[in-house]
N, C-alpha and C positions, 0 to 999 in steps of 0.2 A: 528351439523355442526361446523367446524370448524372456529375460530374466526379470525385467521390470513387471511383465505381465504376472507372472507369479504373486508377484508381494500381497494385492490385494486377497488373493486367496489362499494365504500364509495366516495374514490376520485376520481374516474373517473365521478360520477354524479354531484361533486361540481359544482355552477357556479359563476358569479361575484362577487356576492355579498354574498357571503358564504365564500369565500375567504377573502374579507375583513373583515370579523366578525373574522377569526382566525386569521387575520396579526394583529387587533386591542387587541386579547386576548394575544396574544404575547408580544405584547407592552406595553402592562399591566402588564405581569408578568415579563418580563425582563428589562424594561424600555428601552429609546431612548438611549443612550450611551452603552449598553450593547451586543446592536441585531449587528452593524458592529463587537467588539470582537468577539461574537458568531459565525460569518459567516465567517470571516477569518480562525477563528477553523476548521471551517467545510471543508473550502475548503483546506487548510492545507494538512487535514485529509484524502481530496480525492487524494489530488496532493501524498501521500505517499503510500496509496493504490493503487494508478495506476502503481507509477514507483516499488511496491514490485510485482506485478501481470507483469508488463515488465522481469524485472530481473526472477523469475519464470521460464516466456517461454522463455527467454534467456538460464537460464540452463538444462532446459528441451530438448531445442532443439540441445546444446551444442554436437559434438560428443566424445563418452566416450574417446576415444583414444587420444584425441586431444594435453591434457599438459601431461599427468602423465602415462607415459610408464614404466612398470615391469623394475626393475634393476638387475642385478644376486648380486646374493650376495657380490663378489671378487668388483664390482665396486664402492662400496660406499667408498674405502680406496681412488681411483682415482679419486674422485668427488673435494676432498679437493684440496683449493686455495693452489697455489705451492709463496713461498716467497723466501725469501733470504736465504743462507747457514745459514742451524741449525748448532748450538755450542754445 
């Protein structure tokens, strides 16, 4: 069987006081000054994940035609900013 499969139902049976034994093994291993660093990481991490998974469905749903229409060839001389009398 697979091991990944398990984990969800590792923590789905946790209960109080099982949780506490791993917030206290945490704190052990990263100490008290280090777990807020940590979770600001974390949440960071989520807040970039979310808004790259926005943007995504943003271009995904984007329609193709929307900015970037075929040009003919003759028009890319016409696109250039017109200035002042060349010398």
């Amino acid at each position: 069987m697979h091991t990944l499969l398990l984990i969800p139902l590792f923590i789905g049976n946790l209960r109080g006081w099982e949780w506490l034994i791993i917030f206290l093994a945490i704190l052990l291993l990263f100490g008290g000054r280090k777990i807020p660093e940590l979770m600001r990481g974390l949440g960071k991490g989520i807040h970039s994940f979310r808004k790259g998974m926005q943007e995504a469905k943003e271009e995904l749903n984007k329609p193709l035609d929307s900015d970037e229409q075929p040009k003919a060839p003759g028009a890319a001389a016409s696109d250039e900013p017109r200035g002042k009398d060349r010398d």
